[in-house]
C-alpha positions in Angstrom: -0.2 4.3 13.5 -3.3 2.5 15.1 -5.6 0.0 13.0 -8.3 2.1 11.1 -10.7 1.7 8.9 -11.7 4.7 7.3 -14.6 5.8 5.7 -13.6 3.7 2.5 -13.5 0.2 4.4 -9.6 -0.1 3.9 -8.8 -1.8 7.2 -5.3 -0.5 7.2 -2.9 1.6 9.2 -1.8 5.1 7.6 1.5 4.1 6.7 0.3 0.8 5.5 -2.4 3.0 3.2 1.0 5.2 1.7 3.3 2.2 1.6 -0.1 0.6 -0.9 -0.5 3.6 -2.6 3.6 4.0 -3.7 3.5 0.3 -4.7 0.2 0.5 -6.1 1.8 3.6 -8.4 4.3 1.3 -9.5 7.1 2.1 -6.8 10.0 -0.3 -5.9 10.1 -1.7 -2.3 13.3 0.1 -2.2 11.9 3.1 -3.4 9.0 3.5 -0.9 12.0 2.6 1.4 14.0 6.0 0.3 10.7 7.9 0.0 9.3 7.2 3.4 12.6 7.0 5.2 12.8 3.4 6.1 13.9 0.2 5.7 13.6 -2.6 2.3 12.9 -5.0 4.7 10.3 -2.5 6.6 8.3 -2.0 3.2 8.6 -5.9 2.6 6.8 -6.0 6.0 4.3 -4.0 5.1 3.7 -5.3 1.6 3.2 -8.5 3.4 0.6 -7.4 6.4 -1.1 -5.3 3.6 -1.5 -8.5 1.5 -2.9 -10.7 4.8 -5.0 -7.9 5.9 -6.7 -7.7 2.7 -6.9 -11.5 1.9 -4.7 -10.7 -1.5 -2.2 -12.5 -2.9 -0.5 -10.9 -5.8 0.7 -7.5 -6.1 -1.2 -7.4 -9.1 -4.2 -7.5 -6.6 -2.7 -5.0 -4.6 -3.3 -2.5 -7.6 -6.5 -3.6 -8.6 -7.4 -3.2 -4.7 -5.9 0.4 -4.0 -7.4 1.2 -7.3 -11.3 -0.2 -6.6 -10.8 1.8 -3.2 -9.7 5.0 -4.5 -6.0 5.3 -3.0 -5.0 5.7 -6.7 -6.1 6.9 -10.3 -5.8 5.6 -13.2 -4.0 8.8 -14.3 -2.1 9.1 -10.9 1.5 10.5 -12.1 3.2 11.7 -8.9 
């Protein structure tokens, strides 16, 4: 899981893009954690590398973000 910045500009890793994606969908840190097979304190990692990587501050941002950048819908359901 290199740095990469796709095509959208999101300057993020692939498993930092799905751990902001599950979050971003509403998901619990412990949830991402049983869903991608790792660790609370792995996802609270990543929540907190996404947030300095992208400058935000709130995970309130974090949805408005992964929204703006296409990672999720509005009308997203799984």
């Amino acid at each position: 899981d290199g740095e990469d910045t796709a095509s959208d500009g999101v300057p993020l890793t692939s498993r930092e893009r799905t751990v902001l994606r599950l979050l971003a969908k509403g998901a619990s840190n412990k949830h991402v954690a049983r869903e991608l097979d790792i660790s609370v304190r792995t996802v609270e990692t990543h929540r907190r590398n996404i947030k300095r990587k992208l400058d935000i501050d709130s995970s309130a941002g974090l949805v408005r973000y992964a929204i703006e950048k296409g990672l999720v819908t509005l009308d997203s359901t799984s």
